[in-house]
MIZADREN-250845 format. One record per residue (C-alpha): residue in three letters; x, y, z. Coordinates in steps of 0.1 Angstrom, whole numbers, plus 2048, in hexadecimal, padded with zeros to 3 digits. Example, Ala and Ser with C-alpha at 12.3 -4.5 7.8 and 13.67 -1.06 7.14 Angstrom:
MIZADREN-250845
ALA87B7D384E/SER8897F5847/
end
This chain:
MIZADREN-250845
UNK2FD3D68C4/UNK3123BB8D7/UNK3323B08CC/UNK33139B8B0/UNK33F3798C0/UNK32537B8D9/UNK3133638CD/UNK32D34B8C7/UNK3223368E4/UNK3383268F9/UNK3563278DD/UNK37033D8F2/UNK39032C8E1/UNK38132F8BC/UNK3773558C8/UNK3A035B8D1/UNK3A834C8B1/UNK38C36389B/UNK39537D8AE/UNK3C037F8A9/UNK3B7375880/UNK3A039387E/UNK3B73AC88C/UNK3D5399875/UNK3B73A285B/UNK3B73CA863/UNK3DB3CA865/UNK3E43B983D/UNK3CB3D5832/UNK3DC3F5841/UNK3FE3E0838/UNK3EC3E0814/UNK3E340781A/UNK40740F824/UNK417400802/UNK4044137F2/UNK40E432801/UNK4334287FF/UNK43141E7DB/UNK4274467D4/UNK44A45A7C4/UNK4564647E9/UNK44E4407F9/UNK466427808/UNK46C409804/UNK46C3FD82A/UNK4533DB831/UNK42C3DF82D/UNK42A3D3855/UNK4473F0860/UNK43240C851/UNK4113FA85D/UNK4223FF87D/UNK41A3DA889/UNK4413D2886/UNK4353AD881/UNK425398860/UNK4043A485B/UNK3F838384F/UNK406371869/UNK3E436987A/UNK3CD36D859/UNK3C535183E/UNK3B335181E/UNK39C334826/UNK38A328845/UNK379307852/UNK360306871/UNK3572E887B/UNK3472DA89A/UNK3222C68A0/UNK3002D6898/UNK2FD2F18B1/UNK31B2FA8B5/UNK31B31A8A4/UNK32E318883/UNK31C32D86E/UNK31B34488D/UNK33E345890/UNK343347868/UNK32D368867/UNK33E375886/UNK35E374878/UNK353382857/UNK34339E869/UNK3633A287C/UNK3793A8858/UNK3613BF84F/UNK3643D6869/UNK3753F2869/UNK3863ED88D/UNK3903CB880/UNK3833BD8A5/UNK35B3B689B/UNK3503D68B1/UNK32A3CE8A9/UNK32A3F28A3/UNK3353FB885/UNK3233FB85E/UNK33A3DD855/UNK3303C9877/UNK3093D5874/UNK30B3CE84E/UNK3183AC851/UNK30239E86E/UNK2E43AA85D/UNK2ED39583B/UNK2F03B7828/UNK3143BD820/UNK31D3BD7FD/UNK33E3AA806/UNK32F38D818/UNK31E370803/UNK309359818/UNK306332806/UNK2EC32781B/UNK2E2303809/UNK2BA2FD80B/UNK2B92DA7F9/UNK2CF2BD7FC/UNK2F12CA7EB/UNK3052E47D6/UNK30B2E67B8/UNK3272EE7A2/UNK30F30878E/UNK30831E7AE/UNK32D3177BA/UNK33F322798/UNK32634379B/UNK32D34A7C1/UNK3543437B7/UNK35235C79E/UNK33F3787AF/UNK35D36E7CC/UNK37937F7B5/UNK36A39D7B1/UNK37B3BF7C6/UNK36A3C37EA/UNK3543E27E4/UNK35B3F0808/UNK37F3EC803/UNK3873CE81E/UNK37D3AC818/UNK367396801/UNK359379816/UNK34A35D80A/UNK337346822/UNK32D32281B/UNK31A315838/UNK3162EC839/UNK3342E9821/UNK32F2C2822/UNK3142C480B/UNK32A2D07F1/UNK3242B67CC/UNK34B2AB7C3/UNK3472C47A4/UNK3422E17BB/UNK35C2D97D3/UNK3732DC7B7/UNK3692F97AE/UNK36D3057C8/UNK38C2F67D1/UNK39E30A7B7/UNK39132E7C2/UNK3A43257E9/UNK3C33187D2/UNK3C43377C0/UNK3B03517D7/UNK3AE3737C7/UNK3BD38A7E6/UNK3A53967F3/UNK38A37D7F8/UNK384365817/UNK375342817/UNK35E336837/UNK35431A834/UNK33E30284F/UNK33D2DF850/UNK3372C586D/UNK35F2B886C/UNK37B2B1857/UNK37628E84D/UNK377286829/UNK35528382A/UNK3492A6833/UNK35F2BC81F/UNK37D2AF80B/UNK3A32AC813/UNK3B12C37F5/UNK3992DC804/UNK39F2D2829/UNK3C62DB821/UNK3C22FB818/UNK3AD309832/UNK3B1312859/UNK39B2FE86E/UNK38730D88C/UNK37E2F189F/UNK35B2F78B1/UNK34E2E38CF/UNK32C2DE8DE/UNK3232FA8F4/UNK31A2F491B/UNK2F62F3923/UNK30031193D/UNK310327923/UNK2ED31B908/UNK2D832B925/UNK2EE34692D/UNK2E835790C/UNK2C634B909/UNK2B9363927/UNK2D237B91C/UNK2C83828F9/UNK2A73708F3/UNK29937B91A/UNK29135791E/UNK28A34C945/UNK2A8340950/UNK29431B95D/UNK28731793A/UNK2A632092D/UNK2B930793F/UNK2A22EB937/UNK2A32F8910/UNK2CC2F6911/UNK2CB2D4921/UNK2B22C490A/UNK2C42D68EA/UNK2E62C38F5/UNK2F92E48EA/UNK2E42ED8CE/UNK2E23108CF/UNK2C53178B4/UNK2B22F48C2/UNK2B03038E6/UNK2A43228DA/UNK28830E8C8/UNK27D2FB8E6/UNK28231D8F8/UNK2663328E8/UNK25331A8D0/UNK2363038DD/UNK2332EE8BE/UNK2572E58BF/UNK2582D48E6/UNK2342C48DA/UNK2492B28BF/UNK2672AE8D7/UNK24C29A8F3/UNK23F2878D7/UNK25D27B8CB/UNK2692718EC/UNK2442608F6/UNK2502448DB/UNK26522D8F3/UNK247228902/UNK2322228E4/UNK2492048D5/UNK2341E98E8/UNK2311D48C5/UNK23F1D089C/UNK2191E3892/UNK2231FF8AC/UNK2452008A2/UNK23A206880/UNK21C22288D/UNK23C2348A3/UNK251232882/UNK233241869/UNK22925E888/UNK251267886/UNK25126C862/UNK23127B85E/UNK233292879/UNK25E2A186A/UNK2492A2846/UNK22F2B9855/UNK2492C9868/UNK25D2D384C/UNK23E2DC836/UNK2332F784D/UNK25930384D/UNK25C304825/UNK23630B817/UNK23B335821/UNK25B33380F/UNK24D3227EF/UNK22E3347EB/UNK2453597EE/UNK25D3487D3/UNK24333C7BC/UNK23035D7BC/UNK24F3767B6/UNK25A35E799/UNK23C359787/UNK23837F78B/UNK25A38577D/UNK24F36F760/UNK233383757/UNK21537576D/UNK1F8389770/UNK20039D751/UNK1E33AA736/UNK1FE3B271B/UNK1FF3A36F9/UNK21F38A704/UNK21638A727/UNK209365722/UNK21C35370E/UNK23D361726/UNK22D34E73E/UNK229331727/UNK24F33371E/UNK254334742/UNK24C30E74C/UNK27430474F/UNK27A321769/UNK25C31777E/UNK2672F477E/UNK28B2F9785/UNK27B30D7A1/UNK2662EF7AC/UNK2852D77AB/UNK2952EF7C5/UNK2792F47DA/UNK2762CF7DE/UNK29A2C87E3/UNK2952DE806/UNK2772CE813/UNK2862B180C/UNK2A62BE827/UNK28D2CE832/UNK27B2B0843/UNK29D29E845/UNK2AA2B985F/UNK2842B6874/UNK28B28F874/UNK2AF293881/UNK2A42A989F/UNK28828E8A7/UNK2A72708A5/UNK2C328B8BB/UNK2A528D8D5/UNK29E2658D7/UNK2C32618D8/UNK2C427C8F5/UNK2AA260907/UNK2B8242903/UNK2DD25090A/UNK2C925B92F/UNK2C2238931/UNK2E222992E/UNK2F3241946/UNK2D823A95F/UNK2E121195B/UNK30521A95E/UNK2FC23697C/UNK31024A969/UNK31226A97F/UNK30B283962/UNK2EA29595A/UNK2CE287946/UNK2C7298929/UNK2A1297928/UNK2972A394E/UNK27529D947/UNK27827A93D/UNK292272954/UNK27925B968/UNK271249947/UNK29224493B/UNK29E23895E/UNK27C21E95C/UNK28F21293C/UNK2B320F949/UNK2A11F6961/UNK28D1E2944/UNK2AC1E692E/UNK2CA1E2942/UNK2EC1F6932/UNK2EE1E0919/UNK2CB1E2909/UNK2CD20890B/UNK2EA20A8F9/UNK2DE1F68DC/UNK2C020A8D9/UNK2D62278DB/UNK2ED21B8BB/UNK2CD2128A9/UNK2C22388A8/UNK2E52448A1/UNK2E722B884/UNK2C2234874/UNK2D125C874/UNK2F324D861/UNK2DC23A848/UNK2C3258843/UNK2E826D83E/UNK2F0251822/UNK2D6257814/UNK2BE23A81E/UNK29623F817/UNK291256840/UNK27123B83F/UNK28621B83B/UNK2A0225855/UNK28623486C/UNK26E213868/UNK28F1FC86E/UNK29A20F88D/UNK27820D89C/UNK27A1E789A/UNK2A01E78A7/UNK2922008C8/UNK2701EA8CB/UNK28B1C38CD/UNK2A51D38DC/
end
């Protein structure tokens, strides 16, 4: 097994950082080990650093609570397993070797909680029970990590909660937590004070393909052309990479410049988009559902001859709906996230088209379209591509507010279609 950052895509600054905090990490836990030692009837009473041997604060490069942010792609919840992987090794470096680094990659250490959101927020219920589990002694003696990827959908209840778990951290435990940036609006400033920020950036499209021939054995051409379509998103250019269905969606979506030849079109384009991220996210969700459905309603009793079996069941309608509400909540992110790939990839077309009216000497985005989007830097001129660029920015900043995806995706049409 590799080391653990190797994944961490094209982050070598964040990597440093991890790297010097994991080893401060190791060294506050044979600090801890040494006062314990000393404290025996024939100890000392020198510094826990001295008889560490590390003649330096142990804690110097070490904090309780973490923030990785940086744009979808970019490897946040990467980096935020990484360098929980990395505590929980017993070299303190994140050898990939050890039971702590195998334990932790594979999302079975008993010291590393996962928050993985699957609908639209969380709660302070599940964030009162994961801050509660937090303050409980690491079983394997070093750390208890807690990981919260896409922190910005924390409710204001549950960012308060757990806002006072990092004010008062037991010491032991470690808080990861991953949102897109700093701003008020993804996580809040109480919070934001009282965490160390790892800022990520988008990775090169050459360091994207790198690791995509290196790990996944892609073709290094198909690679390339994966990592330049994904603009730096690592998990997107994988996708692309090995899945079929996902670069049909990907031409469809970028076939609807030229669809837009009327207002009945522009509605057709909008209704294909949000059909084809609802079907999308279906196929992604419907395994999922079925699986919990089944193992629940067999838990309650389902299937049972006994003399209470049915009336368990009965008494079990609140459970199965709670378990509907959920399910529903993540297709509806669910088809959210399909829709916000379709709008990144229009966005990657009509940004081609305004650096090809400008003769901008960069590289298109879309090499496949390249001929279309240059036909439309023509039609357009800079100015008209950049306005139909800002109209598929704004429709994902309403769908993010909250707007109906069909309003802002029916408006945006119209907006590409006058220009």
């Amino acid at each position: 097994m590799p080391d653990v950052f190797a994944d961490l895509v094209g982050q070598d600054e964040a990597v440093v950082e991890l790297r010097r905090a994991a080893a401060a990490a190791a060294a506050v836990l044979r600090a801890g080990a040494a006062a314990l030692v000393n404290a025996g009837p024939a100890g000392g009473h020198g510094s826990a650093a001295d008889e560490a041997g590390t003649g330096v604060d142990p804690s110097a490069g070490m904090t309780h609570a973490w923030i990785f942010t940086g744009p979808p792609g970019s490897g946040r919840s990467v980096a935020a397993r990484a360098f929980a992987a990395a505590l929980q090794c017993v070299h303190g470096t994140g050898c990939g070797e050890c039971p702590g680094c195998h334990t932790t990659m594979g999302a079975t250490n008993a010291d590393v909680r996962m928050v993985v959101p699957e609908g639209l927020s969380i709660g302070v219920g599940e964030m009162r029970a994961l801050v509660l589990r937090a303050a409980s002694t690491p079983s394997g003696g070093r750390w208890q990590v807690v990981v919260i990827e896409d922190a910005d959908r924390l409710t204001e209840a549950a960012g308060n909660a757990l806002l006072k778990a990092i004010e008062e951290p037991p010491p032991r435990t470690v808080f990861l937590l991953c949102a897109p940036s700093t701003h008020p609006d993804d996580i809040s400033v109480t919070i934001r004070s009282r965490c160390r920020v790892v800022p990520l950036r988008q990775p090169p499209a050459a360091a994207v393909a790198e690791v995509l021939v290196r790990r996944d054995g892609i073709a290094p051409d198909v690679a390339q052309w994966a990592a330049s379509a994904a603009q730096g998103h690592v998990g997107r250019a994988r996708r692309l990479a090995r899945d079929p269905e996902a670069r049909k969606r990907r031409e469809a979506v970028l076939a609807v410049p030229r669809r837009l030849t009327g207002v009945g079109a522009a509605f057709d384009a909008a209704s294909a988009l949000i059909e084809a991220a609802e079907a999308e996210a279906e196929a992604s969700v419907t395994e999922a559902d079925t699986t919990e459905r089944a193992a629940l309603e067999t838990a309650l009793g389902a299937g049972g001859t006994g003399r209470g079996a049915a009336g368990a069941l009965r008494g079990a309608a609140g459970q199965l709906k709670e378990l509907e509400k959920r399910q529903k909540s993540r297709a509806t992110r669910a088809q959210r996230d399909a829709l916000d790939r379709a709008l990144v990839d229009l966005a990657g077309f009509y940004r081609d088209a305004l650096t090809m009216a400008l003769r901008a000497p960069v590289a298109p985005v879309h090499t496949d379209t390249a001929a279309l989007a240059g036909a439309g830097a023509q039609k357009w001129d800079a100015d008209g591509a950049l306005r139909r660029l800002e109209a598929v920015l704004a429709c994902r900043a309403a769908i993010e507010a909250n707007v109906k995806p069909r309003i802002a995706v029916e408006a945006m049409m119209l907006a590409l279609w006058k220009g």
